[in-house]
C-alpha positions in Angstrom: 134.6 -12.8 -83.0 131.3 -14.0 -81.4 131.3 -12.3 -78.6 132.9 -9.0 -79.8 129.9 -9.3 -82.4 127.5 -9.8 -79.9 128.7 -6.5 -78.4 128.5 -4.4 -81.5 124.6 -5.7 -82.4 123.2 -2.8 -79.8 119.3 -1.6 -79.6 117.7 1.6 -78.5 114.7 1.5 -76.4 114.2 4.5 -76.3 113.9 4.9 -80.3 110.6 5.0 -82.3 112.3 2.5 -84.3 111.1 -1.0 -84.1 113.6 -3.1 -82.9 114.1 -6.0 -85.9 114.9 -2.7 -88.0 117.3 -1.6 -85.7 119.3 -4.7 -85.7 119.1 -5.1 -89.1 120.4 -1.7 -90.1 123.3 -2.5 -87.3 124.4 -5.4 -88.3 124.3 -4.7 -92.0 126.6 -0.9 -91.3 129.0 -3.5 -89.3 129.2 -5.3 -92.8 129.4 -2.4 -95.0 132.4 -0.9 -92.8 134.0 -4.2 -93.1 134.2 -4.3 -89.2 132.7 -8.0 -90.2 134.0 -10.2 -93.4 132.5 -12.7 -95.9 131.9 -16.1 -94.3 131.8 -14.5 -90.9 129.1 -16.3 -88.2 126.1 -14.3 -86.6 125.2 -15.3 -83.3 122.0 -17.5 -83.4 119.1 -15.3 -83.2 118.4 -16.9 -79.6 121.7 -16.1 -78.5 120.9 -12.3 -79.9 118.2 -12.2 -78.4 118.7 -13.3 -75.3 121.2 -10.7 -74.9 119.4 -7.7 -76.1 116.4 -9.0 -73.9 113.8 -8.9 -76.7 111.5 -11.9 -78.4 113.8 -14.2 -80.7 111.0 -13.1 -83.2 112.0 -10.0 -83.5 115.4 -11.1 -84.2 114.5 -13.9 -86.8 112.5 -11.2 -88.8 115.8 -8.8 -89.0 117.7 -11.7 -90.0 114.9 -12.5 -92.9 115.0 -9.2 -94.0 118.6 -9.5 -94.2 119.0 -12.6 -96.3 116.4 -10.9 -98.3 118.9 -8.3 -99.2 121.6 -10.6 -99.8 123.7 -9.6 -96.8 123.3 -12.8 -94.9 122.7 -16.4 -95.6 121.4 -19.4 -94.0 123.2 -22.3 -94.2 122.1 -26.2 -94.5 123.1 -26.4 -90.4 120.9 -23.5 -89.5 123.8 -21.2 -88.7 124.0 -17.7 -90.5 126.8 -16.2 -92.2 127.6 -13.3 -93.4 127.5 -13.9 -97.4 128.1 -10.0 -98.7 131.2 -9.6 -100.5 132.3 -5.8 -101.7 135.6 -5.9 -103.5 137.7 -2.6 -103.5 139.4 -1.0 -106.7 142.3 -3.2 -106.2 140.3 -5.9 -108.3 139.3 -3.5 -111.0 143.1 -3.1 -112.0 143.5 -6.6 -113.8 141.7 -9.0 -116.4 139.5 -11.8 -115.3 137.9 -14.9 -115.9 135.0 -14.9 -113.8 134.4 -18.0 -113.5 138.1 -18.4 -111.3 137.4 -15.3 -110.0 134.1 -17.2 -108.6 135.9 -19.8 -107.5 138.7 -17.6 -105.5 135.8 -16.4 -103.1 135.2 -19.4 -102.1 132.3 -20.3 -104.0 131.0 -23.2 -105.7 130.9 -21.7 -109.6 128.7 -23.0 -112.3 127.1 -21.4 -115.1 123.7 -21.5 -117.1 123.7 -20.8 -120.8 120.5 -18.8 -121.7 121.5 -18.7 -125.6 123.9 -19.2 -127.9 123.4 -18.8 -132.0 125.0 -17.3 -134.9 124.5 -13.8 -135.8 124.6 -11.7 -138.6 125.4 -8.2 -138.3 125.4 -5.1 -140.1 128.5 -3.3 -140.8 127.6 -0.4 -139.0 127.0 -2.3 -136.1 130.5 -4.4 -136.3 132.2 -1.0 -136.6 130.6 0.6 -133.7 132.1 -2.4 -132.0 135.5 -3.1 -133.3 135.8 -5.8 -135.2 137.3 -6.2 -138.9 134.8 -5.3 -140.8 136.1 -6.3 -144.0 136.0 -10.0 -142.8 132.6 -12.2 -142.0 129.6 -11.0 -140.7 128.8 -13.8 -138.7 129.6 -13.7 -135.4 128.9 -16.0 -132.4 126.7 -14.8 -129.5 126.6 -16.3 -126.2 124.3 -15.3 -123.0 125.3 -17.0 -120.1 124.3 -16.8 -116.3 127.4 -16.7 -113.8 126.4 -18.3 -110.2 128.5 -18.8 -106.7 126.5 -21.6 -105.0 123.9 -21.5 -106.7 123.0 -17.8 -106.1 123.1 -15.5 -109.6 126.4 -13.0 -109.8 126.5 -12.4 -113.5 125.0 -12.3 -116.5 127.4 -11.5 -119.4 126.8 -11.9 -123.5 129.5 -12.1 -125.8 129.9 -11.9 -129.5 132.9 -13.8 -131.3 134.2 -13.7 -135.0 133.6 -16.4 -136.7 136.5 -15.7 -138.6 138.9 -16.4 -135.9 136.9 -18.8 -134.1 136.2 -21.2 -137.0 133.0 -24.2 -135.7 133.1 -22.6 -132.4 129.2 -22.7 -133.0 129.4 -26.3 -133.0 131.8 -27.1 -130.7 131.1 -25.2 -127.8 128.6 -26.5 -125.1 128.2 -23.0 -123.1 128.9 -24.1 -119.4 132.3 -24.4 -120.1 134.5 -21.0 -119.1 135.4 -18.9 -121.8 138.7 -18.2 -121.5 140.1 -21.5 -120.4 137.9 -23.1 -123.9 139.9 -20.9 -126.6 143.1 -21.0 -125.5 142.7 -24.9 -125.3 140.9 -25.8 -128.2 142.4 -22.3 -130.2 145.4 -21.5 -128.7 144.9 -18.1 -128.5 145.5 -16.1 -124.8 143.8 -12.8 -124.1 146.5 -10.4 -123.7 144.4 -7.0 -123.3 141.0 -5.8 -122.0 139.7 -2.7 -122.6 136.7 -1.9 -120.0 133.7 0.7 -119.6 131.5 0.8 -116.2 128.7 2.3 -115.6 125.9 2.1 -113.1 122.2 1.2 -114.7 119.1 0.1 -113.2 118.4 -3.5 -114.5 115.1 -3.8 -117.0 112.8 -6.2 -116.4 114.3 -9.3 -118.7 118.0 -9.1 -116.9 116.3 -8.6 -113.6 114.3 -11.7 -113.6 117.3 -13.7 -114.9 119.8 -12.0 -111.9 117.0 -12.6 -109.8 116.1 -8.8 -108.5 113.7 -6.5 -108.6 113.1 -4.6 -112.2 114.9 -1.1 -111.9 117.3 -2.4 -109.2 120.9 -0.7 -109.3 123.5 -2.6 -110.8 126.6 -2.7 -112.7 127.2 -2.6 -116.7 130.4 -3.2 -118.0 131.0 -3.6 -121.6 134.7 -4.9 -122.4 136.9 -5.5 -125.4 139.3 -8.6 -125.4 142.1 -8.6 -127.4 145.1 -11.4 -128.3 149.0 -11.1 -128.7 148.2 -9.9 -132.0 146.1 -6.7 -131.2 142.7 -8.6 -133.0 139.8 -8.2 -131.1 138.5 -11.5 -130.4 135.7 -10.9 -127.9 133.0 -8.2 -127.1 131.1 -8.2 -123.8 128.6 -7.0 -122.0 128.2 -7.7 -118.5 125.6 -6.6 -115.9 125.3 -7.4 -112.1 124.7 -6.3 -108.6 127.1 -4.2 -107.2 128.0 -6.3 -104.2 129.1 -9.4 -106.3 131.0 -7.4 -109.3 134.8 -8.1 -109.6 136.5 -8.3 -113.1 139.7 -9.2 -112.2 142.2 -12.3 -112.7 143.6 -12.6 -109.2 144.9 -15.9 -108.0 143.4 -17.0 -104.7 146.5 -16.8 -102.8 147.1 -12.7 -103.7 143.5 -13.1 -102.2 144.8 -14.7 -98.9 147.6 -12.1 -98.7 145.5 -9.3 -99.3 142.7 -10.4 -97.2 143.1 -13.2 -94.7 140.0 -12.7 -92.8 138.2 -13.9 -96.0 139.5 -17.0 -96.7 139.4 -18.8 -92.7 139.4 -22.8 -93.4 136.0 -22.6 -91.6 
């Protein structure tokens, strides 16, 4: 892959366009037509450089701008990787927890709770989003932050009834996943999901949190989780960059099958 890599990184001297840009928009359309996975290794920017016959700064500054947007990363041995990940529409068909589907990339999962409380809220509201309205009021709202190594993916809120999910509010830590926490300490399995997408330009709050600029393009997604008895027993609302989104509950090895190149033991 190396040297059919070094073949595809090509430069125009004969273009107004300064070189680091040229390599950067190269290796980054190499990415985006998949012609390169996740995970895969960049030749060193000496080894680049060398070969195209230019200053390795030149090179160093395309990778920079690169790992700036969150095509490429650096790793603790100096080598770079490619660390952009698009999933297809194959993903969007099932359920997920993300923090599995975090951990099926190949990434190190963890997540940070921002807040968590009891809420009160008006009918109104609790009928705009689907709960039983003739039960409690109280419902219990979660914001957590979703990370792969370390980097932010997600940030998702949720609001559960009280009324189903009696003490949850004093039981539940918040960097435990979801999912896995009420069907062991509930016994109750979410059977349906009901999802909206749309694409929104982060404010400034949700920006700082995912780490991006305010008004960058990303990904809402408010979803409806429902048991084997047709009770709605979670609202969320979801938002994160595009590159990084995948809602589905796909078990590493349909990963493997449907993408090898992904998932190399290196």
């Amino acid at each position: 892959m190396q040297s059919n890599l070094l073949d595809l990184i090509t430069i125009d001297r004969r273009s107004r366009v300064p070189f680091e840009l040229q390599i950067k928009d190269r290796i980054k359309a190499v990415i985006l037509d998949q012609t390169i996975y996740y995970k895969t290794p960049l030749p060193s920017p000496e080894v680049l450089a060398d070969k195209l016959d230019i200053s390795i700064q030149k090179v160093e500054k395309a990778y920079k701008q690169l790992i700036d947007e969150r095509f490429i990363k650096k790793n603790n041995t100096g080598e770079f990787r490619v660390s952009y990940f698009e999933l297809t529409n194959y993903f969007f068909d099932r359920n997920t927890a993300v923090y599995d589907a975090i951990k099926a990339l190949g990434l190190s999962p963890s997540i940070d709770c921002i807040e968590k409380k009891v809420v009160t809220l008006s009918k109104e509201k609790i009928d705009s989003i689907g709960f039983d309205s003739s039960q409690s009021n109280k419902y219990f709202y979660i914001n957590r932050l979703y990370l792969g190594d370390n980097q932010p993916i997600m940030l998702l809120e949720n609001y559960l009834p009280l009324y189903i999910f009696n003490d949850i509010e004093n039981k539940f830590v918040g960097d435990e996943p979801l999912d896995a926490y009420i069907k062991e300490h509930y016994n109750i399995k979410a059977q349906i999901s009901k999802r909206q997408i749309m694409s929104v330009n982060l404010d400034k709050k949700n920006a700082k949190i995912l780490k991006e600029r305010p008004n960058a393009a990303s990904i809402r997604s408010t979803n409806k989780v429902y048991d084997h008895l047709e009770r709605l027993i979670d609202f969320g609302c979801s938002h994160t960059i595009s590159s990084y989104y995948f809602q589905t509950l796909v078990k590493k090895d349909d990963m493997k099958r449907s993408y090898p190149d992904f998932f190399e033991d290196n």
